[in-house]
C-alpha positions as CSV (number, residue, x, y, z in Angstrom):
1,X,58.3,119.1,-142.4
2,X,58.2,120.7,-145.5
3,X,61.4,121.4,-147.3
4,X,60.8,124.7,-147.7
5,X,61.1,124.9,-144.0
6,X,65.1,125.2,-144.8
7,X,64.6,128.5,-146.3
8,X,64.8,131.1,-143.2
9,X,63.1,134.2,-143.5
10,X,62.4,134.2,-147.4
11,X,59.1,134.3,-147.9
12,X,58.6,135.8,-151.5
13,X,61.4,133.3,-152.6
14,X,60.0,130.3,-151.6
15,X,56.4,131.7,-153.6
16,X,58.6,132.5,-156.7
17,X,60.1,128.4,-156.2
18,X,57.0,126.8,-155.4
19,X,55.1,128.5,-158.3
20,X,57.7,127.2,-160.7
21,X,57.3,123.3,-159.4
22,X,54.0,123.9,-159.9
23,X,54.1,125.0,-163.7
24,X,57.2,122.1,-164.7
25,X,56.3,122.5,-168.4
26,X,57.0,126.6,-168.1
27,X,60.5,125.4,-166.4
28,X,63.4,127.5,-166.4
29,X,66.6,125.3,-167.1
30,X,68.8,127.8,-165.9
31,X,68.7,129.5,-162.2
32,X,70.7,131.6,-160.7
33,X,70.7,132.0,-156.8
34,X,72.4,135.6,-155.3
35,X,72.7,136.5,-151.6
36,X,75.0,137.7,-149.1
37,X,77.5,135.3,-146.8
38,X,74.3,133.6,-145.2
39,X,71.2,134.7,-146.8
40,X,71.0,130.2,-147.3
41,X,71.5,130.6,-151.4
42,X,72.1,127.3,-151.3
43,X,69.8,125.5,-148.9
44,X,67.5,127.6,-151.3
45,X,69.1,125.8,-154.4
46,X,68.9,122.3,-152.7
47,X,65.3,123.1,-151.4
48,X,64.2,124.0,-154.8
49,X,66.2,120.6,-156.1
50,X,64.1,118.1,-153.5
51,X,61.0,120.0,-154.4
52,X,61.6,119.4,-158.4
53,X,61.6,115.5,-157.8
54,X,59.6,115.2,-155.4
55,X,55.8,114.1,-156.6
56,X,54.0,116.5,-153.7
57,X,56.1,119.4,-154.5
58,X,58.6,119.1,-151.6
59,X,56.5,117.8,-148.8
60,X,60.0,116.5,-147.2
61,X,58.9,112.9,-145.7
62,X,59.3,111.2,-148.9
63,X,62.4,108.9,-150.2
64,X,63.2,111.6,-152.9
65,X,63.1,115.0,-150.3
66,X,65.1,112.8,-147.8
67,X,67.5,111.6,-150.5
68,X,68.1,115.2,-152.0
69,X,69.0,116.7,-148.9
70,X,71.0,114.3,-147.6
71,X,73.2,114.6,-150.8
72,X,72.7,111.1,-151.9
73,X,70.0,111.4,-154.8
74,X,71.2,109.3,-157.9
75,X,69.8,112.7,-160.5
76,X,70.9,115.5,-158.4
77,X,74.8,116.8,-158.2
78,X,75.4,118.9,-156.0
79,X,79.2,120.8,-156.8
80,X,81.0,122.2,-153.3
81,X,84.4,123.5,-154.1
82,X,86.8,122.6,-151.7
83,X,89.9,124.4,-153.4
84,X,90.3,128.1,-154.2
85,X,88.7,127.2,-157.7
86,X,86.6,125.2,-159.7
87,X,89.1,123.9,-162.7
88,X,87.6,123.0,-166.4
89,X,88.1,119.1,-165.9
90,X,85.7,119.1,-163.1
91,X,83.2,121.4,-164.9
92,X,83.5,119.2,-168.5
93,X,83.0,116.5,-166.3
94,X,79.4,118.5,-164.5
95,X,78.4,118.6,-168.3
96,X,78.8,115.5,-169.2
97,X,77.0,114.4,-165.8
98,X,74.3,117.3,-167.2
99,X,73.9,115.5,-170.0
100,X,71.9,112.5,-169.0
101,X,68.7,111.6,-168.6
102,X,67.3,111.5,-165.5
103,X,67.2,107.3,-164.0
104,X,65.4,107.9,-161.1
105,X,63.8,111.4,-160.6
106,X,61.5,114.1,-162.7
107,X,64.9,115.6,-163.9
108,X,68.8,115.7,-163.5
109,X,69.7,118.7,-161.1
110,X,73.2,120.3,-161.1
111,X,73.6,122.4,-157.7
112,X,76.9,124.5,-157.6
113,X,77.5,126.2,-154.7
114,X,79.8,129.0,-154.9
115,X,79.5,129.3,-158.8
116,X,81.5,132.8,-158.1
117,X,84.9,129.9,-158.4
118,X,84.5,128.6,-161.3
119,X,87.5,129.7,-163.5
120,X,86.8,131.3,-167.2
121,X,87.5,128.3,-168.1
122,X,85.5,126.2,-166.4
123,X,82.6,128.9,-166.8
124,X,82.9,128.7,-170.3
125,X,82.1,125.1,-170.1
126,X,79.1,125.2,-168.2
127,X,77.4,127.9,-170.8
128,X,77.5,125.9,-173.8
129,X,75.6,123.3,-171.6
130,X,73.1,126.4,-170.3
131,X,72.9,127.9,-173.8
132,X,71.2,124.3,-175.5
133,X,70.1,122.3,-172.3
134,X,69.0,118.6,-172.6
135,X,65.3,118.8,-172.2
136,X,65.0,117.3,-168.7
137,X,67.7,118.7,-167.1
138,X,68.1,121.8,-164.4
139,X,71.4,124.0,-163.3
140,X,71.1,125.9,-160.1
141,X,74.0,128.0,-159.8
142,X,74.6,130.3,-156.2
143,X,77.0,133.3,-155.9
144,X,77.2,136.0,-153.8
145,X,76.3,138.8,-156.4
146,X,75.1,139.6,-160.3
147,X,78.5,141.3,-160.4
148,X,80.6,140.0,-163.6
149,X,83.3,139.4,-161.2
150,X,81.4,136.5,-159.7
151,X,79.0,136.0,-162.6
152,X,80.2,136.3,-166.2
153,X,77.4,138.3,-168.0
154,X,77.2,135.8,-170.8
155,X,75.8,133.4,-168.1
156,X,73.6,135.4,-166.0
157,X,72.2,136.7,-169.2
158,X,70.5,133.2,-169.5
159,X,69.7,132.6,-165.7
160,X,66.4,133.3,-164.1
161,X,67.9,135.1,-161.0
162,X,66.8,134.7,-157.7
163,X,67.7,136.9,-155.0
164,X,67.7,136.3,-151.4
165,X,68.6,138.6,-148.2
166,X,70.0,138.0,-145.0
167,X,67.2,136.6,-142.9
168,X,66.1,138.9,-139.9
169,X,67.6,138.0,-136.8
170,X,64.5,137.0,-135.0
171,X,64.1,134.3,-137.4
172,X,67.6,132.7,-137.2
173,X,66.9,132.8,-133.1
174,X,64.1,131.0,-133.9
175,X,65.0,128.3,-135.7
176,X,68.3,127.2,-133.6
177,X,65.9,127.1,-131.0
178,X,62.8,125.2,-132.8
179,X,65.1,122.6,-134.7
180,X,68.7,122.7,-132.6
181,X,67.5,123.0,-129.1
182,X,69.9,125.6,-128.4
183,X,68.6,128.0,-125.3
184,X,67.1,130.7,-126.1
185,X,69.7,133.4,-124.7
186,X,72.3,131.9,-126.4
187,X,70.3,131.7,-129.5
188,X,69.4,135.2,-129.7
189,X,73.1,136.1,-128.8
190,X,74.0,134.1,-131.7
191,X,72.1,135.2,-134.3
192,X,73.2,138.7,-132.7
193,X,76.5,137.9,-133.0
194,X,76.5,136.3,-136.8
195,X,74.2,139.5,-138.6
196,X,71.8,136.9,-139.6
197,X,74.2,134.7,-141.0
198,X,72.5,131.1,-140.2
199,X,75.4,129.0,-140.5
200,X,77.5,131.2,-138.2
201,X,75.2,131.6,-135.7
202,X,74.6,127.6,-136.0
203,X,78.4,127.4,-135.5
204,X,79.0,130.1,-132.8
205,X,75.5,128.2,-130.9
206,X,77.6,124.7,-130.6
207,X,81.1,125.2,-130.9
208,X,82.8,127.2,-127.6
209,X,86.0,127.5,-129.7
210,X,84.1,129.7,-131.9
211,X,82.8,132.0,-129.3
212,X,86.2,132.3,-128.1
213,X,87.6,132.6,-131.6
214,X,85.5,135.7,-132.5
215,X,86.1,137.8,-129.0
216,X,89.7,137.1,-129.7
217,X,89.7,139.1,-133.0
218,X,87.1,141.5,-131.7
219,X,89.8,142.2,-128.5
220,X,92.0,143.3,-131.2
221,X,91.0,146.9,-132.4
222,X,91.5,148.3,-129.2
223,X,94.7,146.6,-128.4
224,X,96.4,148.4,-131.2
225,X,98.3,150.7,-129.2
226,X,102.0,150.0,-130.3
227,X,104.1,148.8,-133.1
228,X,104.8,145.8,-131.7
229,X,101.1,145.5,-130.5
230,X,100.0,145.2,-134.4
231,X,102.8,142.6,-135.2
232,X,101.0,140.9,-132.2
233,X,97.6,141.3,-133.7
234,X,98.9,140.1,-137.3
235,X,100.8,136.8,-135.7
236,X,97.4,135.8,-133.8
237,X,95.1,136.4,-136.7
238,X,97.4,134.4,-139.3
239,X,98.1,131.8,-136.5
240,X,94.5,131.1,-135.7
241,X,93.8,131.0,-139.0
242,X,96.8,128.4,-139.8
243,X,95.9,126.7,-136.5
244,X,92.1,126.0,-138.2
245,X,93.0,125.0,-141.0
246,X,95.4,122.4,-139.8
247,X,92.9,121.3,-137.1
248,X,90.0,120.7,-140.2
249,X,92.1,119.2,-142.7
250,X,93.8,116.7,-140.1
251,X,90.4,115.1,-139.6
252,X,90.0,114.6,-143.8
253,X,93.7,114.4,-145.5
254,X,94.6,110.5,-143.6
255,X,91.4,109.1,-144.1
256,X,91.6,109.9,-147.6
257,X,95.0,109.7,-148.5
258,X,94.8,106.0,-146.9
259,X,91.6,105.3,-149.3
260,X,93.3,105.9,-152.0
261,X,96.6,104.3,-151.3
262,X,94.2,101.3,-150.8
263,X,92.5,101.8,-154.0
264,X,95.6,101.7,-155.7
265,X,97.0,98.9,-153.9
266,X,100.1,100.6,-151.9
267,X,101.7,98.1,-149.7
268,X,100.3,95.1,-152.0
269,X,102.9,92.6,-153.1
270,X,102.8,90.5,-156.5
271,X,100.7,91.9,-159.0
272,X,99.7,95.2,-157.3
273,X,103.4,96.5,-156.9
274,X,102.8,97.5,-160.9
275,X,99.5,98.9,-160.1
276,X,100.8,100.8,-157.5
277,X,103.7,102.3,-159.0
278,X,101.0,103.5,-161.8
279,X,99.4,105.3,-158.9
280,X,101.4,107.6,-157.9
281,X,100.2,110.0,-160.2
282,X,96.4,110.3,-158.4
283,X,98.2,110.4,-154.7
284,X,100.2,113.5,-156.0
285,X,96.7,114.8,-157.2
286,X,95.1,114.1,-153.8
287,X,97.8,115.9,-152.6
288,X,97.6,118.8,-154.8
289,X,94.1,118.9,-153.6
290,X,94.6,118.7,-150.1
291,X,97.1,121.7,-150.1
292,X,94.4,123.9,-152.2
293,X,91.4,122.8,-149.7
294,X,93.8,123.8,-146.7
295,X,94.5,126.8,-148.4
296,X,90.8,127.6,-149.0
297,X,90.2,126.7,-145.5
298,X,92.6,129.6,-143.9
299,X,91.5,132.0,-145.9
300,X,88.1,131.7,-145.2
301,X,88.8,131.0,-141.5
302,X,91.0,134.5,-142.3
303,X,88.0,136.2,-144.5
304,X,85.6,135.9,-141.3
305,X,87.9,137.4,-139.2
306,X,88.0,140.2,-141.1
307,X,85.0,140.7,-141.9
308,X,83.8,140.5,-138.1
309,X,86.7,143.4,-137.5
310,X,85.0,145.6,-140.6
311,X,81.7,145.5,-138.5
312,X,83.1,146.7,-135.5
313,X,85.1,149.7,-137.1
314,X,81.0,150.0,-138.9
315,X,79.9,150.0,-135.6
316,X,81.8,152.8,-134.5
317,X,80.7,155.0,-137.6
318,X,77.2,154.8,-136.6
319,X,77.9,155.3,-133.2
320,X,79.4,158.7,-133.9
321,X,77.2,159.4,-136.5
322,X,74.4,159.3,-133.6
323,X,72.4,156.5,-135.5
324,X,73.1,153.8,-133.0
325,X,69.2,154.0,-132.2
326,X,68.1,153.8,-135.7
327,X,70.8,151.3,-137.4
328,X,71.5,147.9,-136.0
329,X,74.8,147.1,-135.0
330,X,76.4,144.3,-136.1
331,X,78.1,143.3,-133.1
332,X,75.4,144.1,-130.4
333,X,76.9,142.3,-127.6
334,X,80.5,144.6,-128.2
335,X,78.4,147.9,-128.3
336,X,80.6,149.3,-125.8
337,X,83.6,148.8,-127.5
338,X,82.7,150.5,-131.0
339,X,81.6,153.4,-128.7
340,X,85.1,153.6,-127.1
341,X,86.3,153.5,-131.1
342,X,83.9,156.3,-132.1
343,X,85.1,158.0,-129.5
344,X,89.1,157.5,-130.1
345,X,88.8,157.5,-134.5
346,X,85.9,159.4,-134.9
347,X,83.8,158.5,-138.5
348,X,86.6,159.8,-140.5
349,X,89.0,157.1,-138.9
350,X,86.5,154.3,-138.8
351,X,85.9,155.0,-142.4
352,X,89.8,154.9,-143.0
353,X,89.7,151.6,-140.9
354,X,87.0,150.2,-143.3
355,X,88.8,150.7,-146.6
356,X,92.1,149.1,-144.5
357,X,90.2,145.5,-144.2
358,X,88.6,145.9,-148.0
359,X,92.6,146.7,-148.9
360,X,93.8,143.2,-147.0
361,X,91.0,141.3,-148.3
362,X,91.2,142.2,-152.0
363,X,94.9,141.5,-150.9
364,X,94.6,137.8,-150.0
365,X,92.2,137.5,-153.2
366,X,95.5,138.4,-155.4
367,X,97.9,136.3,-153.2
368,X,99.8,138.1,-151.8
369,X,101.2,136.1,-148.2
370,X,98.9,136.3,-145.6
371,X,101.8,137.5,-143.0
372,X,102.6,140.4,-145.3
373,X,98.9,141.4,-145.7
374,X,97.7,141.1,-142.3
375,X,100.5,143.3,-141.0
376,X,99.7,146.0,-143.3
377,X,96.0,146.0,-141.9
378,X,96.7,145.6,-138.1
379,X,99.4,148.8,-138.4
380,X,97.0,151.5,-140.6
381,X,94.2,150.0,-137.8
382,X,96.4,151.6,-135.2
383,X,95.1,153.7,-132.5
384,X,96.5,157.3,-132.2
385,X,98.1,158.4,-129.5
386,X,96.0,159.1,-126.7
C-alpha cells in the first residue's frame, strides 16, 4: 500500500507532493504544512518524508517507507513536542542534526509537528538553518495556520506552503473501516462525531472512555440551570481533564524516570555513588519535563472539551438560523439537543455562548488556572430562566 494511502481525502495535495519527488533537482528545502486539528498535516509531512527516500517514490513495501513511518529512519527526525513549547536547546540541537549529510537515505528530513510551539527563540534558530540550507537536506514544518501567531512571517516567507482541509466525513468512515476493522455504524458515528478529525474519530472508534468522555461534556450545556450547577460543570471539566492527564503520564513518567536513574547509576555502590550524585541534575530535568508534558496533556484533554461544547452552542445557531438542512452539524448524533438550545438562547445567545469558550480558551493559552477559567465559562454559558 502506497504511502500516500495515509493522506485521507487530499487529493490535490498528494499531486502537488508526488510531483515534487518526482522533479528532486527542482526541490524545495523548506515546506510548510497548514490544516485544521485533523486535516493529517503531519501524516502528510511524514508521507512526503518516506516518499523523498524512498527509490519508487513512496511505494510503502520497501525498508525505507517502512522505516520512515515507523519513526526509526537513521536521516529523518521527526520533532513531537511533548511540553507546552519547543525551547532553543532542542531547536540548536534540530540544526545541528540538519546539518549532516544524509548516511543512509536520498536526504536528511526534519519533521516538526506542531511548529506553531516553537518559541521566538527557538524559531529564530531554525531560520538561519532555512535561510542557507545544506544542499541535501529538507524541513517540513506543520501548524495549524499561516497566521504570524503560529508562523513567524520571516519563516513562512521562505516555505512552500501546503494546505490541507478537514477530510470529508465519508472518507474518514471509510478508512477506520478499510484499515481498523471498526463496524461500519460505529465508524460513521465516529467520523460523525469528530467533524472529520481522523485521529479523533480513530480514538472515539476504540476507546469507550472516550465516547463516554465526550457525552459527559456534551450533557453539560443543558444542565446549566443553577449557580451551583456551573460550579458543577467547571469541577467535572477540570477533574476529567486532571484525571487524563494523570492516567497518561502514569503509564510514561516510572518507566522513564527508572531509565534514567539506571543510566546514571542510582542505587550503584563504589564508583557509581560519584556518578550518581553528578546526576541529579538530568533527573530534575526529566522531571521538569514530565510536569510540562502533564501540563500539555490536560490542556489539550481541556482544549477538546471545549472545543466539542463550541460546536454544540454552533449547532444551535444554525438550527435557529433555519440552515440545519443546508449546513452540517457538527454534532449530528446530539441534534436534538442544539435544537432544545436554539430554542432556549436563540442565535444571539449561542453567539454570546461562542465568544464565552474563545474567552476560556485564549484564557488557558495566557495561564491563567484552569479552575478559575473554566468557572468563568460554565456561569456566562448559563441558561436563563425558564
Amino acid at each position: 500500500m502506497s504511502v500516500w494511502s495515509e493522506v485521507i481525502g487530499q487529493p490535490a495535495v498528494v499531486a502537488e507532493l508526488q510531483a515534487a519527488v518526482a522533479q528532486p533537482t527542482a526541490m524545495t528545502h523548506a515546506w510548510l504544512f497548514t490544516g485544521p486539528p485533523g486535516s493529517g498535516r503531519s501524516v502528510a509531512a511524514r508521507a512526503f518524508a518516506a516518499a523523498l527516500q524512498c527509490p519508487d517514490g513512496g511505494d510503502g513495501t520497501c525498508h525505507a517507507c517502512r522505516t520512515v513511518l515507523a519513526g526509526t529512519h537513521a536521516d529523518v527526525q521527526t520533532v513531537v513536542p511533548e511540553g507546552l513549547s519547543i525551547g532553543v536547546t532542542e531547536a540548536r540541537e534540530l540544526v545541528r542534526v540538519a546539518g549532516r549529510a544524509p548516511s543512509q537515505g536520498r536526504w536528511q528530513v526534519v519533521v516538526v509537528e506542531d511548529a506553531d510551539r516553537m518559541t521566538e527563540q527557538a524559531a529564530n534558530a531554525v531560520l538561519k538553518m532555512i535561510e542557507e540550507p545544506p544542499p541535501r537536506t529538507v524541513f517540513l514544518l506543520c501548524a495549524p495556520s499561516l497566521h504570524p501567531e503560529d508562523v513567524p512571517v520571516t519563516i513562512r516567507s521562505r516555505c512552500r506552503v501546503v494546505g490541507l482541509r478537514t477530510p470529508p466525513v465519508d472518507a474518514v468512515a471509510d478508512v477506520l473501516v478499510r484499515r481498523d476493522g471498526v463496524d461500519p455504524a460505529l465508524a460513521a458515528w465516529s467520523a460523525g462525531a469528530s467533524g472529520g478529525h481522523v485521529g479523533r474519530a480513530r480514538h472515539l472508534a476504540r476507546d469507550e472512555t472516550a465516547r463516554l468522555a465526550r457525552k459527559a461534556v456534551l450533557d453539560i450545556p443543558l444542565s446549566l440551570v443553577s449557580l451551583a450547577a456551573c460550579l458543577n460543570a467547571a469541577d467535572d471539566l477540570v477533574g476529567a481533564a486532571k484525571e487524563e492527564s494523570d492516567r497518561t503520564t502514569a503509564a510514561l513518567d516510572g518507566a522513564e524516570t527508572e531509565a534514567v536513574k539506571a543510566s546514571i547509576g542510582v542505587g550503584a555502590r563504589g564508583p557509581g555513588v560519584a556518578a550518581a550524585s553528578r546526576g541529579a541534575g538530568v533527573l530534575k530535568d526529566l522531571e521538569k519535563r514530565q510536569k510540562s508534558r502533564a501540563t500539555r496533556i490536560g490542556r489539550d484533554s481541556l482544549d477538546r472539551a471545549l472545543v466539542d461544547l463550541a460546536g454544540l452552542y454552533r449547532d444551535a445557531l444554525v438550527l435557529d438560523a433555519a440552515a440545519g438542512e443546508m449546513l452540517p452539524l457538527n454534532h449530528p448524533d446530539r441534534r436534538a439537543d442544539a435544537e432544545e438550545l436554539a430554542r432556549r438562547i436563540g442565535a444571539e445567545g449561542a453567539l454570546r455562548r461562542i465568544d464565552a469558550v474563545l474567552a476560556c480558551r485564549t484564557a488557558l493559552e495566557q495561564n491563567v488556572k484552569p479552575q478559575v477559567a473554566v468557572e468563568a465559562l460554565t456561569v456566562a454559558l448559563r441558561l436563563p430562566a425558564a
